[in-house]
LUMDOBA-286327 format. One record per residue (C-alpha): x, y, z. Coordinates in pm, 1 decimal, always signed. Example, Ala and Ser with C-alpha at 12.3 -4.5 7.8 and 13.67 -1.06 7.14 Angstrom:
// residues 2
[[+1230.0; -450.0; +780.0]];
[[+1367.0; -106.0; +714.0]];
// end
This chain:
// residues 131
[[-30.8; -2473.3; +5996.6]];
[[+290.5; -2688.4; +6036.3]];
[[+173.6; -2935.5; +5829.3]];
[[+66.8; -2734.7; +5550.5]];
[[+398.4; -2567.1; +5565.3]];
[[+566.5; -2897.2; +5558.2]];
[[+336.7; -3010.2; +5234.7]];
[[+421.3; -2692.6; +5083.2]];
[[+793.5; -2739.6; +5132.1]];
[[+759.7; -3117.8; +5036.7]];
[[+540.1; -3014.4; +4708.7]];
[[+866.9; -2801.7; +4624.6]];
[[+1127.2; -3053.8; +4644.0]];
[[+994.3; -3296.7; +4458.8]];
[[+886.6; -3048.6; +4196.0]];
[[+1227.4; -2918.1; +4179.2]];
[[+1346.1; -3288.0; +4197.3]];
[[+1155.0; -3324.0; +3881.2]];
[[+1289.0; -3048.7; +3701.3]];
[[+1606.4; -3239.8; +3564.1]];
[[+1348.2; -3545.6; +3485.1]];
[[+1148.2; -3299.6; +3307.9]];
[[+1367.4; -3136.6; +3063.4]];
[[+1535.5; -3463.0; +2990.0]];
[[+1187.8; -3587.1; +2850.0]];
[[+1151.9; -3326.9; +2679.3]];
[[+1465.3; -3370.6; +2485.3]];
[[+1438.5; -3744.9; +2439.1]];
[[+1315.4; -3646.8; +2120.2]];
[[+1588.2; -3445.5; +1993.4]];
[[+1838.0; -3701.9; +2067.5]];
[[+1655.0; -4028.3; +1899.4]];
[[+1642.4; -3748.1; +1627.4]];
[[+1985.7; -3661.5; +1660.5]];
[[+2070.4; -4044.6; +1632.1]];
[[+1850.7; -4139.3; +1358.1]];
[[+2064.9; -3843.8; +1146.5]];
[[+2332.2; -3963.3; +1201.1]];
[[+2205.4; -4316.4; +1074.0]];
[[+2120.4; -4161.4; +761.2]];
[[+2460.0; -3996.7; +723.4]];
[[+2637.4; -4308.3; +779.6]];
[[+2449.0; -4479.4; +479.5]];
[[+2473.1; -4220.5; +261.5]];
[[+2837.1; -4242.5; +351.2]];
[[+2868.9; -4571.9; +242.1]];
[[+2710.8; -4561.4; -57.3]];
[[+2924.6; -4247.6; -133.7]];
[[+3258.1; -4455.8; -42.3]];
[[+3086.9; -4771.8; -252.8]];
[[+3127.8; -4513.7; -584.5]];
[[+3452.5; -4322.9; -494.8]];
[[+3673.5; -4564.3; -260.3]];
[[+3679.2; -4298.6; +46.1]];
[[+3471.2; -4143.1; +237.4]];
[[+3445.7; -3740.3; +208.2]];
[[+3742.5; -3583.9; +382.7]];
[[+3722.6; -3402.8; +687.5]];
[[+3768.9; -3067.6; +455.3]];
[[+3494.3; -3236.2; +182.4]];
[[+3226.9; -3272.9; +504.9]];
[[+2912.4; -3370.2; +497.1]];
[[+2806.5; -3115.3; +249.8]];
[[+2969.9; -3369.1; -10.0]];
[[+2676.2; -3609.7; +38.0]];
[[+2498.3; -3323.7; -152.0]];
[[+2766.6; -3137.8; -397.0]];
[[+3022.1; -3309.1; -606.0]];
[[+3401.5; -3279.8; -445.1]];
[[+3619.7; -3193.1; -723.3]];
[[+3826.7; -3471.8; -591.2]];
[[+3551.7; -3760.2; -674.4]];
[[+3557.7; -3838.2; -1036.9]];
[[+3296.7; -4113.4; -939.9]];
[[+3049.3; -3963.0; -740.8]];
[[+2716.1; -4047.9; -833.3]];
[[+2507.0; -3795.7; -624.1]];
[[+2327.7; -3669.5; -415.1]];
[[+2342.0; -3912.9; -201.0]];
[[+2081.7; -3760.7; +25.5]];
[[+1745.3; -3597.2; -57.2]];
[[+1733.3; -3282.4; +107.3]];
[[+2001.3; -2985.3; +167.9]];
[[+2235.3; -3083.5; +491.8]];
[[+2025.5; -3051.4; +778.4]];
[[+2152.2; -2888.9; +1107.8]];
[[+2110.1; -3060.3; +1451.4]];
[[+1805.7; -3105.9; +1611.2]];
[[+1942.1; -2822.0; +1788.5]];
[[+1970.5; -2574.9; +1493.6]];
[[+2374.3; -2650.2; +1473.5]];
[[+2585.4; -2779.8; +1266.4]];
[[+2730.7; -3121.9; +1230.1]];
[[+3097.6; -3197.3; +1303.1]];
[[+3241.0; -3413.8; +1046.5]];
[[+3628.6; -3570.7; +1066.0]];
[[+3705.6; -3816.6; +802.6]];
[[+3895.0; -4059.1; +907.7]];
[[+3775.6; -4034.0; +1214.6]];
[[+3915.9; -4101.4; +1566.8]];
[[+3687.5; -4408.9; +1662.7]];
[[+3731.2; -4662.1; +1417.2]];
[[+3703.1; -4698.0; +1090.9]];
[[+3405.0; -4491.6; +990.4]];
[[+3424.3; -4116.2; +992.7]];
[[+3313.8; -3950.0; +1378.1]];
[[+2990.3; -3724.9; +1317.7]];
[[+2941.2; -3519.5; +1641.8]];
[[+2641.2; -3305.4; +1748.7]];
[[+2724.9; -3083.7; +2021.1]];
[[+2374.5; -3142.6; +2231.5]];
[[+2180.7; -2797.4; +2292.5]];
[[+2543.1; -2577.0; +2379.1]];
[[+2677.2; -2634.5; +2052.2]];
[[+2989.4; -2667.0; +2232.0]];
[[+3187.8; -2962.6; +2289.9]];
[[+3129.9; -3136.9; +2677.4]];
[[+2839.1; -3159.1; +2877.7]];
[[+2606.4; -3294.5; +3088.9]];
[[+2205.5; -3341.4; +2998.9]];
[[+2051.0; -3123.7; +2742.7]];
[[+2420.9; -3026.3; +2616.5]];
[[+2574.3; -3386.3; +2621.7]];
[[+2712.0; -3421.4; +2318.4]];
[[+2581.0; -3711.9; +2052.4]];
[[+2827.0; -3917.3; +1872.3]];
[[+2833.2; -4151.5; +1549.6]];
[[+3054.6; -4420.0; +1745.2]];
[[+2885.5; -4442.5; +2066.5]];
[[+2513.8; -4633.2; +1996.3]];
[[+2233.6; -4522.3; +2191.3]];
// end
C-alpha cells in the first residue's frame, strides 16, 4: 500500500515537473514563427529603406510595408504579399523606428500576454535579440 502511495505521489511530481516542459514545446512553434516574421519584416524593411532612404517611422509602422506613407515619394510597394499579419499570438506587432537597439528599427511581439515582460509562454520576442 505504501509503495503504491509513494508511486502515485512520485507519478505526480514528475508529471507536474513536466508541465512547464510541456507547454514550452508546445509553443516552440509560435516563437520560430514569431522569429521567422520578424525576418521577413526586416527585409521588407530594407528594401523599403533601399527606395525611400528611411525606414517607416515609428508613427508610419509596419502597416507601411503594405500602404504608401504620404511621406515616401519613392515607395515602390507593397513590399510584402499579404495584409500585416498579427503575432503568432493573435497580437499586434510593436514597431519603433529608429529603434532603441541599433541601427535597425526594434519589432517586439509581446509572447502570449500581449503585454510587455515575462517569463515562458509570455516572454516577449524581439528583432535585436537572435534566437
Amino acid at each position: 500500500m505504501k509503495t503504491a502511495i509513494a508511486a502515485v505521489g512520485l507519478l505526480g511530481v514528475l508529471f507536474v515537473a513536466g508541465l512547464p516542459r510541456i507547454w514550452s514545446i508546445g509553443e516552440r512553434p509560435k516563437t520560430a514563427s514569431a522569429y521567422a516574421q520578424m525576418q521577413d519584416f526586416m527585409g521588407a524593411l530594407g528594401t523599403y529603406k533601399l527606395d525611400n532612404g528611411t525606414y517607416p517611422t515609428t508613427r508610419q509602422g509596419l502597416i507601411a510595408l503594405r500602404v504608401k506613407p504620404s511621406e515616401a515619394p519613392r515607395w515602390n510597394g507593397p513590399y510584402i504579399p499579404q495584409e500585416l499579419p498579427k503575432d503568432p499570438w493573435d497580437h499586434d506587432w510593436v514597431y519603433k523606428s529608429p529603434g532603441d537597439h541599433g541601427n535597425e528599427p526594434d519589432i517586439i511581439s509581446y509572447g502570449a500576454d500581449g503585454r510587455p515582460g515575462g517569463d515562458g509562454i509570455n516572454t516577449d520576442i524581439v528583432s535585436w535579440e537572435k534566437p
